[in-house]
C-alpha positions as CSV (number, residue, x, y, z in Angstrom):
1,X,0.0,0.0,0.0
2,X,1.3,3.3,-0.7
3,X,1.6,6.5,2.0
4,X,-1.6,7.9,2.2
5,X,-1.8,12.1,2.4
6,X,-4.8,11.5,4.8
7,X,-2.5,9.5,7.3
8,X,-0.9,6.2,8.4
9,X,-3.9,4.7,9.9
10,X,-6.2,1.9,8.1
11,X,-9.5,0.8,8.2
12,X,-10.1,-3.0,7.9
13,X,-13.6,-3.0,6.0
14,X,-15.3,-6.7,6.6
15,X,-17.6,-7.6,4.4
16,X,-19.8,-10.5,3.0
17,X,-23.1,-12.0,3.5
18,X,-25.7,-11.8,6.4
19,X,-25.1,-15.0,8.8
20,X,-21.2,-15.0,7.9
21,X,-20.6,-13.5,11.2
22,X,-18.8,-10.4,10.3
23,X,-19.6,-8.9,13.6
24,X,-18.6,-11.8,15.8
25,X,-15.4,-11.8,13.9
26,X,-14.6,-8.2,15.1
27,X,-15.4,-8.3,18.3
28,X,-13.2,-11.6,18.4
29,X,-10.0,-10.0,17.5
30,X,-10.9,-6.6,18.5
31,X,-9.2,-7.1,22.0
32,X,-6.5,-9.6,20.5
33,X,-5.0,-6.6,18.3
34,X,-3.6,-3.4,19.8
35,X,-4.6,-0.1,18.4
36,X,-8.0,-1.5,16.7
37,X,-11.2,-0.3,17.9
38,X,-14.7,-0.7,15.9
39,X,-15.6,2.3,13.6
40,X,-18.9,4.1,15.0
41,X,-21.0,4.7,12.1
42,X,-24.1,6.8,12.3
43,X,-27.3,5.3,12.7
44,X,-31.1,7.0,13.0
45,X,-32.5,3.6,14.0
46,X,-32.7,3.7,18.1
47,X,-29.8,2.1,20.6
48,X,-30.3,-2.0,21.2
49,X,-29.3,-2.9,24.5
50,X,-25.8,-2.8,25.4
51,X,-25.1,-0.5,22.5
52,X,-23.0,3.2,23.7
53,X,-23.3,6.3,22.1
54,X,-20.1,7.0,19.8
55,X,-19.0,2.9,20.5
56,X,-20.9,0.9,17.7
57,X,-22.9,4.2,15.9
58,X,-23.5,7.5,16.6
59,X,-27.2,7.6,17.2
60,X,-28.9,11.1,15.4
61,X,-32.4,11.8,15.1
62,X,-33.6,12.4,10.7
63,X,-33.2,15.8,10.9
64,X,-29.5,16.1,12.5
65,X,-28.2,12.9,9.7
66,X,-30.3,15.0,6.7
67,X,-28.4,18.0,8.0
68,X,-25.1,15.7,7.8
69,X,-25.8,14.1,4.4
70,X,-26.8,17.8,3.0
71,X,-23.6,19.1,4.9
72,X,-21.4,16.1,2.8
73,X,-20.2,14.7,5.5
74,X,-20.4,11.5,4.8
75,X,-18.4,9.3,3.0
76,X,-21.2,7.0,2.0
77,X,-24.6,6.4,3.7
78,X,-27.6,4.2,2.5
79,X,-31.2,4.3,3.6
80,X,-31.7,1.0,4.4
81,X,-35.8,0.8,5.4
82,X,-37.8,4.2,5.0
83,X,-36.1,6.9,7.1
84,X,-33.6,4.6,8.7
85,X,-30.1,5.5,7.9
86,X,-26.7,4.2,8.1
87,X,-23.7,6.3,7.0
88,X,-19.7,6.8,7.5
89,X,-19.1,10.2,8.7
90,X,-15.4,11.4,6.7
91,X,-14.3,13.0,10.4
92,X,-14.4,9.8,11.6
93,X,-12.3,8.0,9.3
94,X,-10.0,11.1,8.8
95,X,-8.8,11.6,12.7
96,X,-7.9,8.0,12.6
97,X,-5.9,7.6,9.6
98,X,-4.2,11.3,10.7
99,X,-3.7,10.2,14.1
100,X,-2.1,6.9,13.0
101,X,-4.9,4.8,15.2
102,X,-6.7,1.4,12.9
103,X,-10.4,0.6,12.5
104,X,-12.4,-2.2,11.6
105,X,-16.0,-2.0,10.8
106,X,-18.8,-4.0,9.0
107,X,-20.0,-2.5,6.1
108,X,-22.6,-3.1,3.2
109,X,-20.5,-3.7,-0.4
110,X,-22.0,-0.9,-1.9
111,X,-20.4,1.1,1.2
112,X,-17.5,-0.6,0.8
113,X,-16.5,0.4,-2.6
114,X,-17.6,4.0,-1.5
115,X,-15.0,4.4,1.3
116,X,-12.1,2.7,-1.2
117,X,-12.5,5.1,-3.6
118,X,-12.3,8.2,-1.2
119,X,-9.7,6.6,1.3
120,X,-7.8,3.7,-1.6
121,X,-4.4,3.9,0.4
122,X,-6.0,3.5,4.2
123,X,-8.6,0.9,3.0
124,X,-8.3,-3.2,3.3
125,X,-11.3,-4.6,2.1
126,X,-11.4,-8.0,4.0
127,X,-14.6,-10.9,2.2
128,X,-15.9,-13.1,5.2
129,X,-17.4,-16.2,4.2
130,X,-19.3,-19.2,5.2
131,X,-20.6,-21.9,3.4
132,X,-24.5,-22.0,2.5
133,X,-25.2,-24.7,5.2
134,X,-23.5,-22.5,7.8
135,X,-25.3,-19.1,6.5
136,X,-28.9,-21.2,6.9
137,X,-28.2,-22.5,10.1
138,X,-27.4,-19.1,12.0
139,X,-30.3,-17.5,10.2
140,X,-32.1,-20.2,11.3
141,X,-30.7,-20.1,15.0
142,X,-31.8,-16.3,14.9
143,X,-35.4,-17.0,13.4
144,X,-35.1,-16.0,10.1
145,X,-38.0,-17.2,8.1
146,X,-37.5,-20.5,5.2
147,X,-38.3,-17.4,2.4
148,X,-35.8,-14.8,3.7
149,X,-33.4,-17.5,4.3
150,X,-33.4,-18.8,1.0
151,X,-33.4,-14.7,-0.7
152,X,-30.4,-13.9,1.5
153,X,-28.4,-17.3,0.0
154,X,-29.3,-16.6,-3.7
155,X,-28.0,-12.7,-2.8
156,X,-25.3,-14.6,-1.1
157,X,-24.2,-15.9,-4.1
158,X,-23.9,-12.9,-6.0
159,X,-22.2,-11.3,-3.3
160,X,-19.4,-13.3,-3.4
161,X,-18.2,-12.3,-6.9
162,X,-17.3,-9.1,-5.1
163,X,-14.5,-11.2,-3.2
164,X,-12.2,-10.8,-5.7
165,X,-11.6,-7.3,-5.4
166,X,-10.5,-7.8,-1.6
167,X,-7.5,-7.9,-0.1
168,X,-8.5,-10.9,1.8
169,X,-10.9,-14.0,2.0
170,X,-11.9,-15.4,5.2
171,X,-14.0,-18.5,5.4
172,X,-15.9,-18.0,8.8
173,X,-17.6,-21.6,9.0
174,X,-15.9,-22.2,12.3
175,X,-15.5,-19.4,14.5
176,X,-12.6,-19.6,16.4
177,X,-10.4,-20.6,13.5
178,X,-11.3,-17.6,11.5
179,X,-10.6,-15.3,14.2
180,X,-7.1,-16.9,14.3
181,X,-6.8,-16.4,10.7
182,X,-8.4,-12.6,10.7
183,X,-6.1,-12.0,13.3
184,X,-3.0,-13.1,11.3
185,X,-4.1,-11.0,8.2
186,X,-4.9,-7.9,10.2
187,X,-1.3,-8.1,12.0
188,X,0.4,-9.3,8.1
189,X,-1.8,-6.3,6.4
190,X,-0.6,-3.5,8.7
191,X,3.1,-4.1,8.2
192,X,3.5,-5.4,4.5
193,X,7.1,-6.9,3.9
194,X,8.5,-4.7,1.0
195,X,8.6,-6.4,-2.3
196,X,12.0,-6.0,-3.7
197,X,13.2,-6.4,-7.1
C-alpha cells in the first residue's frame, strides 16, 4: 500500500453475507489486536441494548443525519428501510488515519466500494465467508424465516463475486479458526514486507 496524504492509519472494512458473522469476527479480534477499535457509524434507528453512544454508531435523530448528508459529511450512507439510515461520517475515518490509530467496521459492499474510492491507500477490504449450510443454520438459529433465508443465500451468491476485489478471503464456517486467521491478516496487512526487485 502506498503512503496515504490522509494519514498512516487503516480501516479494515469486513464484508460479506448476512449470517457470515462479520460482527462476531470483530469483536473476536478486537481485544487480540492493539490499536484497533470498531468504527462508529451513524445510525437513526434507536440504541439495542448494550449498544453506547459513539462505541458501535452515533445515534442522530432524521433531521441532524439530513443535516449531515446535506452538509457532505459523509463518505457513504444508505437508507436501508424508509427513514432509517446508516452512513460513514469522513471525520471519523479522517482523525484516525491522521492520528495513525486502525479501525475495523462491517459494512454493506455498496459502502465498501464508496470508502475505497475516497480513502484507496488506508482501505483493506477484507470478504468473510461461510458456506451456505453455515449461513442457513445461524439464520435459522436467529429466526429468520425458510423465504428470507433462502433470498439472503441466492444474494449470497452474487455477493461473493465481489471477493475478488479484496485484499483478503476469510472463510468464517468455524468461528474460532477464522478469528485466528483474521487476526493473522490484520497483523500481516498492517506491516506489509517490501517487495524487492
Amino acid at each position: 500500500m502506498a503512503v496515504s496524504p490522509f494519514g498512516p492509519g487503516k480501516i479494515f472494512i469486513l464484508v460479506g453475507p448476512g449470517g457470515a458473522g462479520k460482527n462476531t469476527l470483530m469483536k473476536a479480534v478486537m481485544p487480540q489486536l492493539d490499536n484497533l477499535s470498531q468504527l462508529a457509524t451513524a445510525t437513526t434507528r434507536d440504541p439495542r441494548p448494550g449498544e453506547q453512544h459513539g462505541r458501535e454508531h452515533i445515534f442522530m435523530d432524521l433531521a441532524t443525519f439530513e443535516q449531515w448528508k446535506d452538509n457532505g459529511w459523509f463518505v457513504e450512507f444508505e437508507e436501508v428501510t424508509p427513514e432509517k439510515y446508516y452512513g460513514t461520517p469522513k471525520i471519523a475515518l479522517e482523525r484516525a488515519f491522521a492520528e495513525g490509530r486502525d479501525l475495523i467496521a462491517d459494512i454493506e459492499i455498496a459502502g465498501a466500494e464508496r470508502i475505497k474510492a475516497a480513502y484507496p491507500d488506508n482501505v483493506v477490504l477484507m470478504f468473510i465467508w461461510a458456506h451456505q449450510d453455515v449461513l442457513a443454520e445461524r439464520m435459522r438459529a436467529r429466526g429468520t424465516s425458510e423465504k428470507d433465508i433462502q433470498e439472503r443465500l441466492d444474494r449470497a451468491e452474487r455477493e461473493y463475486a465481489f471477493a475478488e476485489q479484496c485484499e483478503a478471503l476469510v472463510v468464517n464456517d468455524i468461528q474460532t479458526q477464522a478469528a485466528d486467521e483474521l487476526r493473522s491478516l490484520i497483523e500481516r496487512l498492517r506491516n506489509p514486507k517490501p517487495v524487492h526487485a
